[in-house]
C-alpha positions in Angstrom: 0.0 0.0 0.0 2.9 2.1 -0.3 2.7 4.9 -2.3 -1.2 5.3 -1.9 -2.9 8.1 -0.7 -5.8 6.3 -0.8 -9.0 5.5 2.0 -8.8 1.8 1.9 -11.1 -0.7 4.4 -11.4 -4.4 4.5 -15.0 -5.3 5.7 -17.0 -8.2 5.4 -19.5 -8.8 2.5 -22.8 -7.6 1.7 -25.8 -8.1 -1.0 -24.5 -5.5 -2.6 -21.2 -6.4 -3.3 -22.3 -9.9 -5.6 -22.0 -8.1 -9.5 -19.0 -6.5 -9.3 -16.9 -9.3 -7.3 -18.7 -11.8 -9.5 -17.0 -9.6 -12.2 -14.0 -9.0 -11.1 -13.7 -12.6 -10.7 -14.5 -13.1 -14.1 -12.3 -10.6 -15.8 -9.5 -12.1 -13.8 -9.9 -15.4 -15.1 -10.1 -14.9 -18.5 -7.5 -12.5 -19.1 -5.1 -14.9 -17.4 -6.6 -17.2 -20.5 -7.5 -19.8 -17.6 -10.3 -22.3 -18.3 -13.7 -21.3 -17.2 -15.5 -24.5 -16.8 -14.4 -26.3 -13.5 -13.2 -23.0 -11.9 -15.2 -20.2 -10.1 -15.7 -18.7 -13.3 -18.5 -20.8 -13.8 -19.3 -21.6 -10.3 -23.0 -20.7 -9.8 -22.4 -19.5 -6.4 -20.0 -17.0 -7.7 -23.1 -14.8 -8.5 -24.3 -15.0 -5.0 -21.1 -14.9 -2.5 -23.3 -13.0 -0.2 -25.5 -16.1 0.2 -22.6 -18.6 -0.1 -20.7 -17.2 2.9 -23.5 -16.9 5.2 -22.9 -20.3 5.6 -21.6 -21.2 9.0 -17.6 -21.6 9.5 -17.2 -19.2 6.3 -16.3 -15.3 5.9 -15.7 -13.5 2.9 -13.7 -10.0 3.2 -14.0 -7.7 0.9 -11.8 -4.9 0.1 -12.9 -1.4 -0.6 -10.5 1.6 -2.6 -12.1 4.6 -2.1 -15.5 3.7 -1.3 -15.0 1.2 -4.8 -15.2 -2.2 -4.2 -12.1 -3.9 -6.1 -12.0 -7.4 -4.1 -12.0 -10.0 -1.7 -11.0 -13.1 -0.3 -12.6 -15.8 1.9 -12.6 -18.9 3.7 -15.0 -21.5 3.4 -15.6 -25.0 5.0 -15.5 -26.7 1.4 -17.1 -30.5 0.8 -14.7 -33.3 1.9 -11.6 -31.4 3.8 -10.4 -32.6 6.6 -12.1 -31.5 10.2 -11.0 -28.1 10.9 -9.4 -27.4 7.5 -10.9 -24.6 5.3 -10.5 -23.5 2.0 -9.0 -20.0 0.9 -11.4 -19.0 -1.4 -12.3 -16.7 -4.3 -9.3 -14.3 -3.9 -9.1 -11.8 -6.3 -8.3 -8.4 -7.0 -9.0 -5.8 -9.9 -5.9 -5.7 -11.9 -5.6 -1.7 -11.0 -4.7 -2.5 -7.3 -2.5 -5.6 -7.3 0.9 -5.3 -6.1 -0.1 -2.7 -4.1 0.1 -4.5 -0.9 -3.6 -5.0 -0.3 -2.9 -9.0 -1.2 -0.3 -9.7 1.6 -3.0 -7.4 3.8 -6.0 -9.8 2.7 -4.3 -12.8 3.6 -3.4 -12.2 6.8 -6.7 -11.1 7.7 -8.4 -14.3 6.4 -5.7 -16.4 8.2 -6.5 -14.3 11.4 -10.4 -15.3 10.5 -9.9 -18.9 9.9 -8.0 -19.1 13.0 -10.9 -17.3 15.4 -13.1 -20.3 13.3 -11.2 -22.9 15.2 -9.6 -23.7 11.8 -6.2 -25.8 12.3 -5.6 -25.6 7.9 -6.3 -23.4 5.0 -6.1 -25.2 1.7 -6.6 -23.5 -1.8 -6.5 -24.4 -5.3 -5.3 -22.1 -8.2 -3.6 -22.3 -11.7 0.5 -21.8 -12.2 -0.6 -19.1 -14.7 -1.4 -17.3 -11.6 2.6 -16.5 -10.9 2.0 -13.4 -8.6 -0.9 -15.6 -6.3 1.0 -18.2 -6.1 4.3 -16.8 -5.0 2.1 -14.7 -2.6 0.8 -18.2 -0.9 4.5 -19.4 -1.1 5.8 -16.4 0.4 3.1 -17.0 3.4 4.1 -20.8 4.1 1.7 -22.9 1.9 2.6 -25.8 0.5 2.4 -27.4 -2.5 0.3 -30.7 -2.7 0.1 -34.0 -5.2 -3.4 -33.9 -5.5 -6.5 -31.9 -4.7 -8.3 -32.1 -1.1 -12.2 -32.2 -0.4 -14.7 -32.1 -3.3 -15.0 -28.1 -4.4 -16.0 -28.7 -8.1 -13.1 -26.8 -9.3 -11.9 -29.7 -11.2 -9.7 -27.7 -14.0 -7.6 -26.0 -10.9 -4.2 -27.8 -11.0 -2.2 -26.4 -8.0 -3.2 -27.3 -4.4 -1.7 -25.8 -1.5 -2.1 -26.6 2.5 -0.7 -24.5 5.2 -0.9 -25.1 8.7 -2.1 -22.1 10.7 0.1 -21.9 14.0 
């Protein structure tokens, strides 16, 4: 965030917020060139996140640039993980912001989150094509896996991370 002279806040979601995160997380994956079947891209819930994340053991965050919304991150108790893992989820940012800061920022507030949940793990799953995500999840300790965890749908991700939250 250095270098802004910007009024930022991280808050969590509301109705209003689905359209433009569900675009932003749209835009993001197709000018990366990723695949948009078997991703969030065509995730039904990914018009909805307000309803998605009032489910119990999630939180959504979503970050605010001068009163615009330009993204978000969650975490989400996804089908088949582990007891007490939770998914990192839907963590995107419009392309105007990145490397800005506001990623590293995110992240450790959704750890902080997942760790008030009672969670033990955060997994994730994302695409090598996303080089500056996936140095950011290095960078915080995650780990790289064989094989995908739980049942999320997201069958075209093929990079799976776990990190232990200590």
């Amino acid at each position: 965030m250095a270098g802004f002279d910007l009024m930022y806040e991280f808050r969590s979601i509301r109705p209003t917020d689905n359209f433009i995160l569900a675009r932003i997380i749209r835009e993001n994956i197709e000018a990366l060139g990723l695949p948009t079947e078997g991703t969030a891209h065509s995730d039904p819930t990914t018009d909805n996140l307000y309803n998605l994340f009032q489910t119990p053991g999630s939180a959504y965050l979503v970050l605010e640039v001068n009163d615009q919304v330009v993204g978000g991150c969650g975490i989400y108790p996804s089908n088949g993980l582990p007891a007490q893992y939770a998914e990192l989820v839907r963590f995107f940012l419009s392309p105007e912001i990145q490397g800005n800061g506001f990623g590293n920022v995110l992240m450790e507030k959704c750890e902080e989150l997942a760790k008030e949940k009672g969670y033990t793990h955060l997994y994730l799953e994302s695409f090598p094509e996303m080089e500056a995500a996936v140095h950011l999840y290095e960078k915080f300790g995650y780990q790289r896996l064989d094989k995908a965890l739980g049942n999320t749908g997201h069958f075209s991700c093929n990079v799976w991370m776990l990190k232990e939250l200590l």
